[in-house]
N, C-alpha and C positions, 0 to 999 in steps of 0.2 A: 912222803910218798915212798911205796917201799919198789926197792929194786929188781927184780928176779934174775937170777942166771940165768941165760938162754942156751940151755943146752943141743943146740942144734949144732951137726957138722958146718963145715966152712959151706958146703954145696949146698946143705939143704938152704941155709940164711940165704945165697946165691938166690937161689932160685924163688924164696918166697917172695924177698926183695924184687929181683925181677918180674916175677910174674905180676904183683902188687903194683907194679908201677903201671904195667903193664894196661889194667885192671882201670888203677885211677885214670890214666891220661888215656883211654880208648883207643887211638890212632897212634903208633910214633912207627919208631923206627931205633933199627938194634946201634945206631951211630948216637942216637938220641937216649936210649936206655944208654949206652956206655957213659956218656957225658952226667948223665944224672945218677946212674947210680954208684958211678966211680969204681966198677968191676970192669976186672981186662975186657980184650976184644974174643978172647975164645972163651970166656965164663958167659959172655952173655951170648955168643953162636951158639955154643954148648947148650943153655936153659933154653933157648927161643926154639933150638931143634926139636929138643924134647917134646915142651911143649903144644908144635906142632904135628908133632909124632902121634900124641894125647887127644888130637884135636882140639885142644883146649884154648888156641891160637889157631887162625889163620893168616895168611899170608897171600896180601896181592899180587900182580904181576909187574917185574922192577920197573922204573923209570929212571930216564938220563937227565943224573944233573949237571951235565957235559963235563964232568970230570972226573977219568976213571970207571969202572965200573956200575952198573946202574942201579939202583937200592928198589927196595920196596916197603911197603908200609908190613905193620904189625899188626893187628888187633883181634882183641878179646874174640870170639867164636858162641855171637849170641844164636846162633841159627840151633845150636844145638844144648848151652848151658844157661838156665833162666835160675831168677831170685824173685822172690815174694816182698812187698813193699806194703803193710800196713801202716794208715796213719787212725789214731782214736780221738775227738775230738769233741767239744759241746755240740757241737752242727752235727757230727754222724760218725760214721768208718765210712775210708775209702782203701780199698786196695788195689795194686799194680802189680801186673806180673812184664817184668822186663830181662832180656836178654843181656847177658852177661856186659856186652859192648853198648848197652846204654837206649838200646830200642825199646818201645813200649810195645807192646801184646794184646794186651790184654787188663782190663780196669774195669769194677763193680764199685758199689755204693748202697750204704744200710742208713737209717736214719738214726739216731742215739737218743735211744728211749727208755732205758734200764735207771735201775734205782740201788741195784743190788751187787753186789761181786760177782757170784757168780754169773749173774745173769747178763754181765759185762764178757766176761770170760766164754761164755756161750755161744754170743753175739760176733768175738772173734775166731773162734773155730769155722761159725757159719760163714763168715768170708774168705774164709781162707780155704776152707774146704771148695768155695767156688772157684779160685782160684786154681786147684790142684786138680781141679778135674778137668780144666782147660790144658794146663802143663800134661798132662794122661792124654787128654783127645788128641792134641798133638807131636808126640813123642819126643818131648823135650824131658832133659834132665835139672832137676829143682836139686839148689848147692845151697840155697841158705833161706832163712827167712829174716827178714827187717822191722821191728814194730816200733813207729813215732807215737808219742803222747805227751799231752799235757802233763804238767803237774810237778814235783820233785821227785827226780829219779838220776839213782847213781849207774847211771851207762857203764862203767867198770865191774862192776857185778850186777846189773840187769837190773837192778832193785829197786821196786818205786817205795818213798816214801810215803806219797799219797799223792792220789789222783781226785782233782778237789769237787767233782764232780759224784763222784761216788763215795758216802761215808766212809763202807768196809773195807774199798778199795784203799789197802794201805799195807805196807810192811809187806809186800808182795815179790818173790821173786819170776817175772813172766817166763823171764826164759829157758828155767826149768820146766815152768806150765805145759808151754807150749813145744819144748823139745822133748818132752816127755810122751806126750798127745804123737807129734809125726817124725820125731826123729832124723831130726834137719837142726843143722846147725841154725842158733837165734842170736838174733844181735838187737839190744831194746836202747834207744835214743832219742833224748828229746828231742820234740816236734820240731824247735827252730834251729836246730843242728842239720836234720834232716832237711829243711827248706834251703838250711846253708848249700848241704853238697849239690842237691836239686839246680841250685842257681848257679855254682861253678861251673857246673858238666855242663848243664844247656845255654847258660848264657853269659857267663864271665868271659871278660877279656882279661887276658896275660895277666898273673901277677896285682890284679887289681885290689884296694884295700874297699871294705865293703859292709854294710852292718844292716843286714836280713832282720825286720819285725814279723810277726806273725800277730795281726790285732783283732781279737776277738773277743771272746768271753775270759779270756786271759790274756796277757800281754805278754810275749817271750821275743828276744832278742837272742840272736849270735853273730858272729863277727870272725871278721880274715881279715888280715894283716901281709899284702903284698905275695897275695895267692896263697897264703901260708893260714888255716882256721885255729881259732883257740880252742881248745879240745873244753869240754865239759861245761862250756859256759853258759849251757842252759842251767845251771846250779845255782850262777847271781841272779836273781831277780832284779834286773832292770823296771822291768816292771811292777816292784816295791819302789821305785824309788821315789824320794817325797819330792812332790811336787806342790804341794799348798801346803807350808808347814804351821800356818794362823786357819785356825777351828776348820782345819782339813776336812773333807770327808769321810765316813767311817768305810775302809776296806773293810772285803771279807779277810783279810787274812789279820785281822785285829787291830790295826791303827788304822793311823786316820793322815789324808793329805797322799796317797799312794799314784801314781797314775793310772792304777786300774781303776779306782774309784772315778775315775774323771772319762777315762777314753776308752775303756772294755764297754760292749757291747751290753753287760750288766749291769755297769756304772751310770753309763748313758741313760740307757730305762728307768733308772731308779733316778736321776735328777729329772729327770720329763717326766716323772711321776706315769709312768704307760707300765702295763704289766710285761710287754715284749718285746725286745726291741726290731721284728721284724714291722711292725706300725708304724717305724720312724723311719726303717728303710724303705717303706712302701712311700713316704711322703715326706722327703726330707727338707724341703722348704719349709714347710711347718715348724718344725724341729731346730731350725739351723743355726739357732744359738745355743745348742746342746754339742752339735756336732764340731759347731765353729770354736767353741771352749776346751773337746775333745783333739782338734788338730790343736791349738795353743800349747796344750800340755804336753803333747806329742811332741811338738815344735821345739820346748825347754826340754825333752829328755835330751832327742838325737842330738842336738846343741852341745850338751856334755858331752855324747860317749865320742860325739867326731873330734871335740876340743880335745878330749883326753887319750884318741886313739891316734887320731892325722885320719880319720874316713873323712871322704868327701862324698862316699854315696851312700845313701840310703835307699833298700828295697823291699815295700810294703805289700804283706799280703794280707787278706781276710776281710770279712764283712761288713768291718765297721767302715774302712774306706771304698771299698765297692765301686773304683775307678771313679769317686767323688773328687771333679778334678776342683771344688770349690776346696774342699778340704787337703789337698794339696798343695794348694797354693799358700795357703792358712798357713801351713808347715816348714812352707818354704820362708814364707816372713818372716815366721816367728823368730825363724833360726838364722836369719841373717838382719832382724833385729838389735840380736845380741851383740851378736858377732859375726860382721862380715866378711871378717877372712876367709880366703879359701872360696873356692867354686863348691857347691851345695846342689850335688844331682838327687832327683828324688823321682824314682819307678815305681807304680803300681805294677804291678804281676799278678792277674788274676786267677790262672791256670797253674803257678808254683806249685809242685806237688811232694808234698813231707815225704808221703809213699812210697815213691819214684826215689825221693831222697833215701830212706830208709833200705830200701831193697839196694840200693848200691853200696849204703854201709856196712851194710849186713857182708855182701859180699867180698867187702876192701879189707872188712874185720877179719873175716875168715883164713883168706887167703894171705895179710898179715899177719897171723898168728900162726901161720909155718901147719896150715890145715888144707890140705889137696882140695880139689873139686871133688 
């Protein structure tokens, strides 16, 4: 990994640091930035003024915590600073236009029917441009945009490998595309990174260790570690990982014995010999030993990455589980089959949204990277 100087003043880091924190945690308080970010008690009056100066914070009215003076909260100033949250997926695009502090706005949806790059590339200007015209109707100011997607892509420089969905879609860098196009800062991260932060901000408790699925037409995992995320790990394929390694099934992505093969929404259709796999969602008692072989294998991934990680929870989204609380249960056996140790909680989340996710990365990125509103 290479290291860069950061050639920023003592103040600026101050202040990106704080604002960034600011940003992440929605709600605190300058006693609470002082504690986390380990800057004096007048670097962070100092940045919090500022930025209240900026509007770019506001500030509630104090309350007594009966002792000494009375504090007040801090947070983000969504009334007036929004971020764009694309996610690209097999099922469609959806996007989110949310408020700096974590409120939603505003959210469309397009169905995914392109075969071609560009006509991928198209497809997201056209939602984004609905987006920008809401952010316009209501005189809000747009600071970044967010785009989640399938497939292999290096988030450190925006770049997909390929998006296994579309041939030409490969060797891509989006976020010059698309900064080029509207001249907004872009931040491009895999989809179940994006479901990561989605699931911190609206529903993690404290500190919690946690490992987010996304199970669809592809399989992607990410994971935190005591509130703390692994950055990039949408790059392992968890879901490469051999799960029937005697005359496996043949993945797309060239072997054979994969868990996609077994529990993606592809995989599924193709052992039930059905062309769609919405036929098996429409009727899944028919199907249920397709479905019941797809929690199995589910069962033996999370089994490892919790054995290998210390998670005790797992939180599943996407269509293959579909709040199939049969196939939950499925998951929950499997993996205490193995291995009983440990408590094994396991959430559907059917409203998780990548978008949501993405537009708040977009923004943590920006403001990270010592880049104003």
């Amino acid at each position: 990994m290479i290291n860069y100087i950061d050639n920023h003043t003592d103040s600026q880091k101050s202040y990106k640091a704080i604002f960034a924190y600011i940003i992440k945690k929605g709600k605190t308080t300058r006693r609470e930035i002082q504690k986390q970010t380990n800057y004096s008690w007048s670097s962070v009056s100092s940045v919090v003024s500022a930025l209240i100066n900026k509007k770019q914070v506001i500030e509630t009215e104090s309350f007594n915590t009966g002792v000494g003076r009375g504090t007040s909260y801090i947070m983000p100033n969504g009334d007036k600073f929004v971020s764009i949250g694309v996610d690209i997926n097999s099922v469609g695009y959806s996007a989110t236009v949310i408020g700096i502090d974590g409120t939603s706005k505003f959210a469309s949806e397009l169905p995914f029917e392109e075969k071609a790059k560009e006509q991928v590339i198209e497809k997201i200007f056209k939602i984004i441009d609905e987006c920008i015209e809401y952010v316009n109707e209501n005189n809000f100011t747009l600071v970044s945009i967010g785009i989640s997607c399938q497939g292999r892509i290096d988030s450190t420089h925006s770049y997909f490998e390929n998006f296994f969905f579309v041939e030409d879609f490969k060797h891509l860098n989006l976020k010059k595309i698309v900064e080029d196009k509207y001249n907004i800062y872009v931040y491009v991260e895999h989809d179940t990174n994006c479901l990561l932060e989605a699931y911190q901000f609206q529903h993690a408790e404290n500190d919690e260790s946690v490992c987010v699925a996304r199970v669809v037409s592809g399989i992607g995992f990410a994971i935190c570690i005591n509130g703390y995320s692994i950055e990039d790990f949408g790059s392992i394929d968890f879901g490469h990982m051999t799960v029937q390694p005697l005359n496996g099934e043949l993945c797309s992505c060239g072997l054979r014995g994969c868990l996609e093969a077994y529990s993606s929404t592809v995989g599924i259709a193709k052992r039930a010999n059905v062309k769609d796999f919405q036929e098996i969602d429409n009727n899944r008692e028919k199907y249920r030993k397709y479905l019941d072989e797809a929690a199995f294998y589910l069962g033996v991934t999370f089994n490892n990455i919790r054995r290998i990680f210390s998670i005790q929870k797992l939180i599943i989204t996407g269509n293959v589980i579909n709040n199939d609380q049969k196939m939950l249960d499925k998951i929950i056996d499997t993996d205490t089959s193995i291995s009983a140790s440990g408590v094994c909680k396991i959430k559907y989340i059917h409203d998780l949204s990548a978008s949501f996710g993405a537009a708040r990365l977009s923004l943590i990125d920006k403001v990270g990277t010592g880049n104003s509103l």
